[in-house]
C-alpha positions in Angstrom: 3.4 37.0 -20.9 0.9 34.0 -20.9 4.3 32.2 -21.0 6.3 33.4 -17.4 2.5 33.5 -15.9 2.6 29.3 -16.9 6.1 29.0 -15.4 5.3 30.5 -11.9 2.4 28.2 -11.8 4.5 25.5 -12.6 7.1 26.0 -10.0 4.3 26.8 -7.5 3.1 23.6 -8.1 5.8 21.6 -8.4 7.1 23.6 -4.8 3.3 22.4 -3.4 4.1 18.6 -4.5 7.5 18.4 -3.0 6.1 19.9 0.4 3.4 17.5 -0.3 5.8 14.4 -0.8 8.1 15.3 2.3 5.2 15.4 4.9 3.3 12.2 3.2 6.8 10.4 4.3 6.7 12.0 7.5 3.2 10.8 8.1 4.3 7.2 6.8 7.0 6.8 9.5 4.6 8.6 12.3 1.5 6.2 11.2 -0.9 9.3 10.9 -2.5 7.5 7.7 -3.6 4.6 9.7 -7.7 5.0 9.8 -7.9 7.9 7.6 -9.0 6.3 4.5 -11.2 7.9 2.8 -12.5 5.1 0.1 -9.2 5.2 -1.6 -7.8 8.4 -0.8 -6.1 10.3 2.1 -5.4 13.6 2.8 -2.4 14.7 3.5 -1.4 18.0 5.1 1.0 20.4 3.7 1.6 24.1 5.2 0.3 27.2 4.0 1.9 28.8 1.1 2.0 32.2 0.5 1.1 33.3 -3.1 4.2 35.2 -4.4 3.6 38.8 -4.4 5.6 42.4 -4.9 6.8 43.5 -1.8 8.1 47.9 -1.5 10.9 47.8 1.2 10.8 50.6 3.5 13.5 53.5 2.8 16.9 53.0 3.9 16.5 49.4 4.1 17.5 48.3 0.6 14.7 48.0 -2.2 17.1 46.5 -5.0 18.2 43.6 -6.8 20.1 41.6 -5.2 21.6 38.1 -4.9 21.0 35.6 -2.1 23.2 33.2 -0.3 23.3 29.8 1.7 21.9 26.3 1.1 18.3 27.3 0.9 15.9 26.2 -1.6 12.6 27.4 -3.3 9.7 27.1 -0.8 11.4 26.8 1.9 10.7 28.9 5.4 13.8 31.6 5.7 12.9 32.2 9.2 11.4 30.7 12.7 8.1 32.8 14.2 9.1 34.8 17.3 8.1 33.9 20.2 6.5 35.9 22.4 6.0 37.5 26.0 2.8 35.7 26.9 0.9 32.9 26.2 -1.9 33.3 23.2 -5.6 33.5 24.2 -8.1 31.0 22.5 -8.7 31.3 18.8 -11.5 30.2 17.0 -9.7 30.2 13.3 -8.3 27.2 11.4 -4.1 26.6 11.4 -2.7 27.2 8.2 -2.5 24.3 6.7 -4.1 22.8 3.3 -4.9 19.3 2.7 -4.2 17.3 -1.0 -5.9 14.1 -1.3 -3.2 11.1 -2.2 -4.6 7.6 -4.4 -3.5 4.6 -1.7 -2.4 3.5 -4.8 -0.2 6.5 -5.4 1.2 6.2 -1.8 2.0 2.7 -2.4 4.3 3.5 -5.4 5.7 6.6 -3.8 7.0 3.9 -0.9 8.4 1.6 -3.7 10.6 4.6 -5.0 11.2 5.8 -1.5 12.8 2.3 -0.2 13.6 1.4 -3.8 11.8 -1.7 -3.5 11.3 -4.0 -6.5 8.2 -5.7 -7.9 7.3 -9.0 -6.5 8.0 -12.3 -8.3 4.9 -14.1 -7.6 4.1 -17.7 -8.4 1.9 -19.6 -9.8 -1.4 -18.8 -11.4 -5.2 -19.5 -11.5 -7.7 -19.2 -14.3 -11.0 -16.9 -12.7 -14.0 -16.7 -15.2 -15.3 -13.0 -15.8 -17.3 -11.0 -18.0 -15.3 -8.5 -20.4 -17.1 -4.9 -19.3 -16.2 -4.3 -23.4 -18.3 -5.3 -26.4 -15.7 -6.9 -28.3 -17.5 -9.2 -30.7 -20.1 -9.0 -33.2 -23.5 -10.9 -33.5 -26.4 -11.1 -36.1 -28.9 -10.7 -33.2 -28.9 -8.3 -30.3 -31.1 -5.5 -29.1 -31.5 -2.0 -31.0 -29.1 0.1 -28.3 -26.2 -2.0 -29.5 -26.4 -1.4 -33.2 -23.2 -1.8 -34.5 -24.1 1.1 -37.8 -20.7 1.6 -39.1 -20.8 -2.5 -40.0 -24.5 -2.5 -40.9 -24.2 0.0 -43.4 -20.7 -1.7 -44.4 -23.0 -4.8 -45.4 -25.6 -3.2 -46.9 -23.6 -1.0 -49.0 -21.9 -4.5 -50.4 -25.2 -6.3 -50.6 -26.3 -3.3 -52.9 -23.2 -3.3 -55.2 -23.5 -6.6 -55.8 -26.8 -7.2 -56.8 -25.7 -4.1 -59.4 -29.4 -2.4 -58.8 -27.3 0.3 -56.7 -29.4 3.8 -57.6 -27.2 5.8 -54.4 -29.2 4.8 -51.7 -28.4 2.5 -49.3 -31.3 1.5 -46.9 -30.4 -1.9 -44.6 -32.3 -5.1 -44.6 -32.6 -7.1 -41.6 -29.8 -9.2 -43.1 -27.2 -6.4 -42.9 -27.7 -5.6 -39.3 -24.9 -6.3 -36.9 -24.8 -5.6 -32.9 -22.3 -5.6 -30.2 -22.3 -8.4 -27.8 -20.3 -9.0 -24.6 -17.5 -11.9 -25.2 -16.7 -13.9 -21.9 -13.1 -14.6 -21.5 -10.5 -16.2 -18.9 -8.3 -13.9 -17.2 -5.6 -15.4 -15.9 -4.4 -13.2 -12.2 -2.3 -14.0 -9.6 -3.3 -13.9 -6.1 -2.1 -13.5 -3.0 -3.0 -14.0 0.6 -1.6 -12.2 3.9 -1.3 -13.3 7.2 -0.5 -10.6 9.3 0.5 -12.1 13.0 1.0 -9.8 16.0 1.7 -10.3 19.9 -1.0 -8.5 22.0 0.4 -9.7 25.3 1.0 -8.1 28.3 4.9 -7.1 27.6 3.6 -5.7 24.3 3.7 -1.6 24.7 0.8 0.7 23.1 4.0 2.0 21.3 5.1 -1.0 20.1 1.9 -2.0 19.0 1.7 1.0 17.5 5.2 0.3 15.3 3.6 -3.3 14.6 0.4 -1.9 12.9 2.0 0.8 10.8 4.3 -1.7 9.8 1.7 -4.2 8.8 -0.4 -1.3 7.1 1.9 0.0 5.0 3.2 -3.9 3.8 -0.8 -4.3 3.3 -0.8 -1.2 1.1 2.5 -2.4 -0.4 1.2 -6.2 -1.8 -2.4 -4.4 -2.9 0.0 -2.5 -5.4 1.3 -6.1 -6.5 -1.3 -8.2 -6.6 -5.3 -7.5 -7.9 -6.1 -10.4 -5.4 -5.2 -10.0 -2.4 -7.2 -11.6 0.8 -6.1 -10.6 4.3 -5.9 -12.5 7.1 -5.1 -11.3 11.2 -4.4 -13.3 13.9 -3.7 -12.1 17.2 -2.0 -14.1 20.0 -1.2 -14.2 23.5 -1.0 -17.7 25.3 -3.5 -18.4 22.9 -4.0 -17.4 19.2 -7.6 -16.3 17.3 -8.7 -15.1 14.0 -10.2 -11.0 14.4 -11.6 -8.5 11.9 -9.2 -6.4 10.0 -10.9 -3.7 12.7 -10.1 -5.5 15.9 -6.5 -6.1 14.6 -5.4 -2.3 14.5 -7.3 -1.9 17.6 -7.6 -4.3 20.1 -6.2 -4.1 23.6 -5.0 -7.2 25.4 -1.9 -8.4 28.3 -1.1 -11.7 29.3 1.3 -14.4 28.8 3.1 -15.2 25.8 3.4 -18.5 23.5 4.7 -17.7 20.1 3.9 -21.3 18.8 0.3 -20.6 19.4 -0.2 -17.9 16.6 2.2 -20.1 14.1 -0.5 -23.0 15.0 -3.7 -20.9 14.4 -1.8 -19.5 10.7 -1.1 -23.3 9.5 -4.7 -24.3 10.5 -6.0 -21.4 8.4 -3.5 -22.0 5.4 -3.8 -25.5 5.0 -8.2 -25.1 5.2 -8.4 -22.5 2.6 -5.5 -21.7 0.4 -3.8 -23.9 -2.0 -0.5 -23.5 -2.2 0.0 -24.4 -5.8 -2.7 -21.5 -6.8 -2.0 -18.7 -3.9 1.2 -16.6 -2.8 1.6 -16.9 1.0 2.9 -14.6 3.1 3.4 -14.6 6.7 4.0 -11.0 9.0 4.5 -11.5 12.6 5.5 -8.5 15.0 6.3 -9.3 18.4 9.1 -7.8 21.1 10.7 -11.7 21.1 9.6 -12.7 24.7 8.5 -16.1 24.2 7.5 -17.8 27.7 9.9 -20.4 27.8 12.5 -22.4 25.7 10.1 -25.5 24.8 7.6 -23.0 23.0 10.3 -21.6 20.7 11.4 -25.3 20.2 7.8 -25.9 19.2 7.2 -22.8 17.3 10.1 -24.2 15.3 8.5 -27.6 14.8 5.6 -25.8 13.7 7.4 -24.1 11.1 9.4 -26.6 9.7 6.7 -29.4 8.9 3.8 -26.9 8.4 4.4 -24.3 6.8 7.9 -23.4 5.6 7.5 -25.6 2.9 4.3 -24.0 1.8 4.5 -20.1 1.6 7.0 -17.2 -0.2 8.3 -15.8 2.7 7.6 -15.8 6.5 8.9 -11.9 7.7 9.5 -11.2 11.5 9.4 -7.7 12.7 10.8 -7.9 16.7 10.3 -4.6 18.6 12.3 -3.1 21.3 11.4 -5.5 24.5 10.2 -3.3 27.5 10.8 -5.9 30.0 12.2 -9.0 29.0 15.5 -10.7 26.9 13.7 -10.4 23.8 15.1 -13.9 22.8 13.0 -15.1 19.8 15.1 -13.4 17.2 18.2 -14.8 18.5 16.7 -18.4 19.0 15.6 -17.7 15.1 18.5 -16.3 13.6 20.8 -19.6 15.1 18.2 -21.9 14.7 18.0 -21.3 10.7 21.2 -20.0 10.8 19.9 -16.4 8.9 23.6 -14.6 8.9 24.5 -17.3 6.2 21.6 -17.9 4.4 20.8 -14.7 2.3 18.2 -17.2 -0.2 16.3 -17.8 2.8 12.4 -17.5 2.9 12.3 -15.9 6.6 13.4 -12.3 6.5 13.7 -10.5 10.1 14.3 -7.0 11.1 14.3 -4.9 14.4 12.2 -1.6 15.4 13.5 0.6 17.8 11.5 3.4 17.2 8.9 4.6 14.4 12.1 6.0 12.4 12.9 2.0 12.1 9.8 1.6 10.2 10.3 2.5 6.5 14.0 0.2 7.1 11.9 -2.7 8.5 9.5 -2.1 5.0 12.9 -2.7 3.1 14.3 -5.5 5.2 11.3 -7.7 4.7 10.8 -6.9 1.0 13.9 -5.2 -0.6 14.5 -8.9 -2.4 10.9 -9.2 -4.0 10.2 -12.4 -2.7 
């Protein structure tokens, strides 16, 4: 009995954790997750379950065993709620829905099996000094709290024996005594810094904004799987480039012209002041709709690319978003210019985003090689 009672729990769980998992993709590609952290955890809605229950079916309508048919599976809702005559009044009760809380590091490996993305190959390495949280060595000395008795009695049991005056008892000397003691040691880590780039001018939509910064979120959550160190960096641009908060990225709200060469300028200022790149992985996000203001900035923004900072980084990744107004020319003027259709070993990756669905795709465009 205690047996089938384990079973249905089982499968009630395991029908609650596939619910679970499909909305938690949903919410990926909507960018509901965006600002909900909760220290390291969000919480993800599911709908209501109902407990599984014996149900009498009234006579004449069949109240037997029977077999059922179609592609349905476990969980799922058989049937739509009815709608009704009139409009419902006010209510003052919650929806059904329950909540389970998700690890941002469990999200980010549920995306890597999702898109099937592999780890990343980083380079290089740095030597950071720390303190082992473990007492992994032995002293002669230390205070009483950190007694190590299994080894104190080891040695006084041994200094007894030998001195062959051993009557059973075994009392320690100050001699015997050993303590635990912290042992520093190097721990070699890789590290990783992020520059995510974004056009805030005025032919830059709230919804394609809105694509840009899910898209950088979920490559932020993404590279924190991959690398214990990583630093962050944003940079906004319109005909000019700054530095903002992590804050003011996902929410700031600008127009104005456009000169992509500006926010290339402000990232190899930044890179070449603060990261070395024989110690640091450098990557480079930049999310625009591809309206550049004229040709000359795109033949700069090259320029900029080629002595500054192509040489220096793992991979630039360009996101272009549907363009509400203009050509949307940047892509284009980037695929020929580096001739990308050829050049599959190429450090700049590019996709396009038509709509949110476009998202989790762009996620696997820019890192489905591991670079």
């Amino acid at each position: 009995m205690t047996g089938s009672i384990e079973r249905d729990k089982q499968r009630f769980l395991d029908i609650t954790r596939q619910k679970t998992r499909k909305r938690l993709k949903e919410a990926m590609k909507k960018g509901e997750l965006i600002g909900k952290k909760d220290g390291k955890k969000v919480k993800v809605p599911y709908d209501y379950i109902e407990l599984p229950r014996i149900r009498y079916g009234s006579p004449g309508q069949g109240g037997g065993d029977g077999v059922g048919q179609g592609d349905a599976e476990e969980g799922d809702v058989l049937a739509d709620p009815q709608e009704g005559d009139e409009p419902g009044q006010a209510g003052n009760q919650p929806g059904e829905h329950l909540y389970e809380d998700f690890d941002l590091s469990e999200i980010a490996k549920e995306l890597a099996k999702e898109l099937e993305l592999p780890r990343i190959e980083p380079k290089g390495k740095r030597l950071i000094y720390s303190t082992s949280e473990k007492l992994k060595t032995i002293n002669t000395v230390g205070p009483p709290g950190r007694l190590h008795k299994k080894r104190t009695f080891k040695n006084a049991l041994k200094r007894n024996l030998a001195s062959r005056t051993h009557t059973g008892f075994v009392v320690p000397i100050r001699a015997d005594k050993r303590y635990r003691t912290f042992k520093p040691e190097y721990i070699p880590e890789m590290n990783a810094v992020i520059f995510y780039m974004m056009d805030i001018s005025g032919s830059m939509g709230e919804e394609q904004k809105l694509w840009s910064r899910t898209l950088e979120f979920w490559i932020d959550l993404w590279l924190s799987d991959n690398y214990k160190n990583l630093e962050s960096r944003y940079i906004v641009h319109e005909t000019h480039a700054w530095e903002v908060t992590r804050e003011d990225f996902f929410y700031t709200r600008e127009s104005g012209g456009t000169m992509i060469s500006s926010v290339f300028k402000k990232q190899a200022e930044i890179m070449h002041n603060d990261y070395n790149p024989e110690e640091w992985n450098i990557y480079l996000i930049y999310c625009s709709d591809g309206d550049n203001w004229n040709d000359d900035d795109t033949r700069e923004t090259f320029r900029i690319m080629d002595e500054h900072i192509l040489p220096y980084v793992n991979m630039i990744g360009y996101a272009q978003t549907t363009s509400r107004y203009g050509s949307g020319n940047f892509l284009k003027e980037l695929t020929k210019h580096y001739n990308l259709d050829d050049d599959p070993d190429s450090k700049i990756l590019t996709t396009k985003i038509e709509s949110h669905e476009d998202i989790m795709k762009a996620m696997k465009d820019l890192f489905g090689k591991g670079k």
